[in-house]
Backbone as CSV, one residue per row, in Angstrom:
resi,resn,N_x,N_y,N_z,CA_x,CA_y,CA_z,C_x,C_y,C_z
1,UNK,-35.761,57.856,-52.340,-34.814,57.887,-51.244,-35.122,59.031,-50.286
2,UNK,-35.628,59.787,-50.957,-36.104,61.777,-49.574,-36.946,61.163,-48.240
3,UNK,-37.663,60.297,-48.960,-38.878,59.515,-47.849,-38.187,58.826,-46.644
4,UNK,-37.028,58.503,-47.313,-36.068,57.567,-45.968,-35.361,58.817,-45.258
5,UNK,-34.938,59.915,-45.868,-34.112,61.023,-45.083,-35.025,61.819,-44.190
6,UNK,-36.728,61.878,-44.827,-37.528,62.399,-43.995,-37.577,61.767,-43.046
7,UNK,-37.766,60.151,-42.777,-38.174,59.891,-41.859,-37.281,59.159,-40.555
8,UNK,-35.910,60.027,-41.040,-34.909,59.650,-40.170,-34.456,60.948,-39.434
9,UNK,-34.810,62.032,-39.762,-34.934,63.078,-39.379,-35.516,63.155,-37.716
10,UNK,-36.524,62.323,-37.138,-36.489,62.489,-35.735,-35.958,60.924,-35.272
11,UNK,-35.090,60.408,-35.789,-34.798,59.411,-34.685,-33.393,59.327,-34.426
12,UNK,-33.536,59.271,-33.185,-32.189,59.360,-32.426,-30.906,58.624,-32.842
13,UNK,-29.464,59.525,-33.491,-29.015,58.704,-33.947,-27.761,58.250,-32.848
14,UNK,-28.153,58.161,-31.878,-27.498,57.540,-30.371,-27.998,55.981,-30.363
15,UNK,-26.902,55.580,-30.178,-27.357,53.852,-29.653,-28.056,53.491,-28.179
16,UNK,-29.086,52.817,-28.248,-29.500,53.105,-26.931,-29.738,51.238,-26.804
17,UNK,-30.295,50.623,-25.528,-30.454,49.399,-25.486,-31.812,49.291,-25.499
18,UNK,-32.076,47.575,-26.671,-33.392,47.059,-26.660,-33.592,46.216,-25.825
19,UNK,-34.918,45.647,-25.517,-35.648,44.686,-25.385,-35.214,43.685,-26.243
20,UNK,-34.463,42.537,-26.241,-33.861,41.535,-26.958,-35.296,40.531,-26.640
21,UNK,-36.363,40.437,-26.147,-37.282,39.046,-26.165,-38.529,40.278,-26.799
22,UNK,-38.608,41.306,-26.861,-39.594,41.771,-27.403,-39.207,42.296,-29.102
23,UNK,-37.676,42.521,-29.278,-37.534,42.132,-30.817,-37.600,41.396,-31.467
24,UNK,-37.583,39.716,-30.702,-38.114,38.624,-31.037,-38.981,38.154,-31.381
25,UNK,-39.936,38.744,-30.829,-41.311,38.330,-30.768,-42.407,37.890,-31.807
26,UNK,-41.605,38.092,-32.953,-42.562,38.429,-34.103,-41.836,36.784,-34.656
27,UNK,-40.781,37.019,-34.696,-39.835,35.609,-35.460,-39.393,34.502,-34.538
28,UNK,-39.296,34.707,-33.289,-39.287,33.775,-32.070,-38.038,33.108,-32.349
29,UNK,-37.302,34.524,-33.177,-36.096,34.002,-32.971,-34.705,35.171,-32.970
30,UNK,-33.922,35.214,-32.143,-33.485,36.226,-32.198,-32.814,36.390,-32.953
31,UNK,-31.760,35.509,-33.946,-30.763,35.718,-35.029,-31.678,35.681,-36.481
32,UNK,-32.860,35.791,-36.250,-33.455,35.577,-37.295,-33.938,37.465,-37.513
33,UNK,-34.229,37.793,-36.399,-34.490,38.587,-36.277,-33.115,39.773,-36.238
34,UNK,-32.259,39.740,-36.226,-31.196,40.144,-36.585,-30.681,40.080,-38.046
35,UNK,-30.723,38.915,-38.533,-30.498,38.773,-40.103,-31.234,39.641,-41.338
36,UNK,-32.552,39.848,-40.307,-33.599,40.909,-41.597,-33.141,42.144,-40.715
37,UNK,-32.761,42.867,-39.727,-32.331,44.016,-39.680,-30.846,44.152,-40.335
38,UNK,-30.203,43.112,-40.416,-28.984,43.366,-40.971,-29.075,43.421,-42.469
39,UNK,-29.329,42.788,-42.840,-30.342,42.911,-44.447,-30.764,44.085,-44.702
40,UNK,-31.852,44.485,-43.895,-31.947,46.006,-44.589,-31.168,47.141,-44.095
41,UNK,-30.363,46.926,-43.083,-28.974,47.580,-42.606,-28.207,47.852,-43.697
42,UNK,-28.043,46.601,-44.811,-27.214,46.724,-45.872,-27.830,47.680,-46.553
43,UNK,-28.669,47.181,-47.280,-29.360,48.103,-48.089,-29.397,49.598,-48.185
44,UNK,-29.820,49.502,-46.659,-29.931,51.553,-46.418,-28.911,51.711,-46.674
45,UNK,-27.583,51.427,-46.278,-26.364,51.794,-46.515,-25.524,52.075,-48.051
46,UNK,-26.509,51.242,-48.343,-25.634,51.186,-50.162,-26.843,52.132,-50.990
47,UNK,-28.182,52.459,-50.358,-28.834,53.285,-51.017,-27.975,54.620,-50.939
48,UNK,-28.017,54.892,-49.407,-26.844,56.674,-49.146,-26.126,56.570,-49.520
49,UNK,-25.353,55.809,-49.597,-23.999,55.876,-50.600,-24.114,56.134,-51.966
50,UNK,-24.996,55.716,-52.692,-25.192,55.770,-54.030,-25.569,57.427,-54.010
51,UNK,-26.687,57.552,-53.077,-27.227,58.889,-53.276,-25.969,59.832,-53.023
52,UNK,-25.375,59.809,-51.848,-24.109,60.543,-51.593,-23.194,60.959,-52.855
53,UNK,-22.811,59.798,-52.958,-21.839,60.205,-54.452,-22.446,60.879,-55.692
54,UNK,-23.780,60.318,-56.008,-24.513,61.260,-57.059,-24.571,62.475,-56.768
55,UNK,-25.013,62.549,-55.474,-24.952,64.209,-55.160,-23.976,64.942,-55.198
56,UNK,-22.638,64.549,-54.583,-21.237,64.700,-54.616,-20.644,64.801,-56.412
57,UNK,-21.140,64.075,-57.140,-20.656,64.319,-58.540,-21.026,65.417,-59.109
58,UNK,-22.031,66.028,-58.709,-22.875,67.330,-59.786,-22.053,68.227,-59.347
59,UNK,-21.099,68.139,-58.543,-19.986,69.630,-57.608,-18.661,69.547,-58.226
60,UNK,-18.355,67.893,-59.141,-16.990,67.342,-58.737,-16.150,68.475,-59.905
61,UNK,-14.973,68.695,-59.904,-14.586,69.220,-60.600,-12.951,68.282,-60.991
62,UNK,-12.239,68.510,-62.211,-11.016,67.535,-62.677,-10.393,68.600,-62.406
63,UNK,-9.265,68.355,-61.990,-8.240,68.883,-62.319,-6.660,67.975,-62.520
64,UNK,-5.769,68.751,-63.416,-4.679,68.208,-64.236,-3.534,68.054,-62.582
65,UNK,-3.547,68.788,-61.445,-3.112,68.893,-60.808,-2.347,67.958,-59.678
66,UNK,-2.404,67.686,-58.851,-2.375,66.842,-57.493,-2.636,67.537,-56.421
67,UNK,-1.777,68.341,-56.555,-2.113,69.776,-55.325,-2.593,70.152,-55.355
68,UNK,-3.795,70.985,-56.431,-4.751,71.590,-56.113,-5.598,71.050,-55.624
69,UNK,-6.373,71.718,-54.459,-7.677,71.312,-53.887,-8.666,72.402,-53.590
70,UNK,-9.625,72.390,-54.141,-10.604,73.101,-54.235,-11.672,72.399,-53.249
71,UNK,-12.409,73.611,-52.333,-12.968,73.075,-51.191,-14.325,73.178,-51.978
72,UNK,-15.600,73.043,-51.873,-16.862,73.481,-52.250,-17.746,73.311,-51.703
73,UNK,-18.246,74.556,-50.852,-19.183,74.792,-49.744,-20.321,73.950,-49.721
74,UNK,-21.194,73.649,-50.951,-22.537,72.792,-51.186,-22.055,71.474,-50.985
75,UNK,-20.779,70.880,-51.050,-20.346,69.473,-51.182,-19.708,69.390,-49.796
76,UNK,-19.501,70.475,-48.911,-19.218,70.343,-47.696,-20.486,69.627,-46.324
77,UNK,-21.610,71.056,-46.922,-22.921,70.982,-46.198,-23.328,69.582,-46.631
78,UNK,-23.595,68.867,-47.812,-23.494,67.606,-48.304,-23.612,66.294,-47.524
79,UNK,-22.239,66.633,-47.292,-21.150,65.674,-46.764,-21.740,65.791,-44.970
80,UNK,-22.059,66.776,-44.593,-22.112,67.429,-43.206,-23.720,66.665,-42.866
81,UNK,-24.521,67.019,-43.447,-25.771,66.134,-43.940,-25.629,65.165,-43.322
82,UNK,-25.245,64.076,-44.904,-25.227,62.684,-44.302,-24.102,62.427,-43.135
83,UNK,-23.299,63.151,-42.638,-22.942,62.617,-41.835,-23.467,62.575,-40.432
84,UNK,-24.858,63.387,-40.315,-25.283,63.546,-38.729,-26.975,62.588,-39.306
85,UNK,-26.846,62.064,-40.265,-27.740,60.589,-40.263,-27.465,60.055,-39.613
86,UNK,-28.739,58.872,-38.867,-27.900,57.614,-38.148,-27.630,56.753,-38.777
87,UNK,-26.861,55.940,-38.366,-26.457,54.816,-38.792,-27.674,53.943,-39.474
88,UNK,-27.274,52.986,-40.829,-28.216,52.195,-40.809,-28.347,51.158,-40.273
89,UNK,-27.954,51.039,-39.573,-28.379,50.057,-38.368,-28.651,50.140,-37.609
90,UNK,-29.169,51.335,-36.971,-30.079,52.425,-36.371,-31.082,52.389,-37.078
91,UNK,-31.305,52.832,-37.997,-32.303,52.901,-39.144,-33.312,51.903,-39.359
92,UNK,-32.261,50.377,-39.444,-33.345,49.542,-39.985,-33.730,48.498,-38.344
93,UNK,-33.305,49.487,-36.992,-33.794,48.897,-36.147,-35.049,49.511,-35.705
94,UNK,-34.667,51.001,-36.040,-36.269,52.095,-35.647,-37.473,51.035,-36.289
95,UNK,-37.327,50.960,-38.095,-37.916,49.867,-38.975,-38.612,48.647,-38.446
96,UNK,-37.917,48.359,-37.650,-37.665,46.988,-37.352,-39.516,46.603,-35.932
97,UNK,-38.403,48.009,-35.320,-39.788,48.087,-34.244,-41.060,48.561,-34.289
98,UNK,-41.075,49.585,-35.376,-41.889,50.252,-35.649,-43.192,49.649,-36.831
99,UNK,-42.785,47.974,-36.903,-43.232,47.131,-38.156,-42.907,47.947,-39.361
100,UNK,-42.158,48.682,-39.916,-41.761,49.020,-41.366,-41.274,48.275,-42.061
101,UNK,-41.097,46.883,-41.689,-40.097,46.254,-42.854,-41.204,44.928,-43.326
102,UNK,-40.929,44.611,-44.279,-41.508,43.394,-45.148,-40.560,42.147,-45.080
103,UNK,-40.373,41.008,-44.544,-39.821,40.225,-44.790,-40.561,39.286,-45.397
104,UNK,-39.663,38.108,-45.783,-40.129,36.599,-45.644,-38.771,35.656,-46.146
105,UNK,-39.319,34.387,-45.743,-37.968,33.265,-45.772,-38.770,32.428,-47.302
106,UNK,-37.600,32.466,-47.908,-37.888,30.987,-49.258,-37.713,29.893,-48.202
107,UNK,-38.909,29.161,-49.167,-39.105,27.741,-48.616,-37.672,27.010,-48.672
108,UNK,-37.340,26.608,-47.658,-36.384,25.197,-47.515,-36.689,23.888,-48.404
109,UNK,-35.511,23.976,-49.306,-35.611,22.827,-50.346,-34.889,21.184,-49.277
110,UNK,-36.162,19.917,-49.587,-35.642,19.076,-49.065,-34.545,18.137,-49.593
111,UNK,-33.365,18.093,-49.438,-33.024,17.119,-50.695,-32.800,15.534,-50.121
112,UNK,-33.398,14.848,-50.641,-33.468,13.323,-50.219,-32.791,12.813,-51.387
């Protein structure tokens, strides 16, 4: 997962506008071409999350309380982190343009 945080590290996590016939271009189709960025849109998303909370657990502390709240500086910076990531859907559009992603479609079953 470091390899994906490295290499999100210079891309802009501002929405900016594409070329909608040159994201196409590869699948000659545009919702097709949307479906595999949204696809790995998911993905990135449920990878940081997983990572987030793992990281977030090694800090967590119980308490018997309700009211107490204990702040913790490393789980702040953490948190502060992933939150100035871009979006993954940002992510898996940089991907997208940059040819990083692997797709393919299963064959269409005929049924007669």
């Amino acid at each position: 997962m470091s390899d994906i945080k490295a290499k999100v590290q210079g891309i802009d996590p501002n929405v900016r506008a594409r070329d909608v016939d040159d994201m196409a271009a590869e699948t000659t189709n545009i919702y097709e071409t949307l479906a595999i960025i949204t696809k790995r849109a998911i993905q990135l998303g449920s990878e940081l999350k997983q990572e987030l909370n793992t990281k977030l657990e090694e800090f967590a502390t119980t308490s018997d309380t309700i009211e107490e709240i204990s702040e913790n500086k490393e789980q702040i910076e953490i948190s502060k982190f992933y939150e100035r990531l871009p979006n993954p859907a940002i992510i898996a559009t940089e991907e997208w343009i940059n040819d990083d992603l692997y797709y393919r479609f299963k064959e269409r079953r005929k049924n007669y």
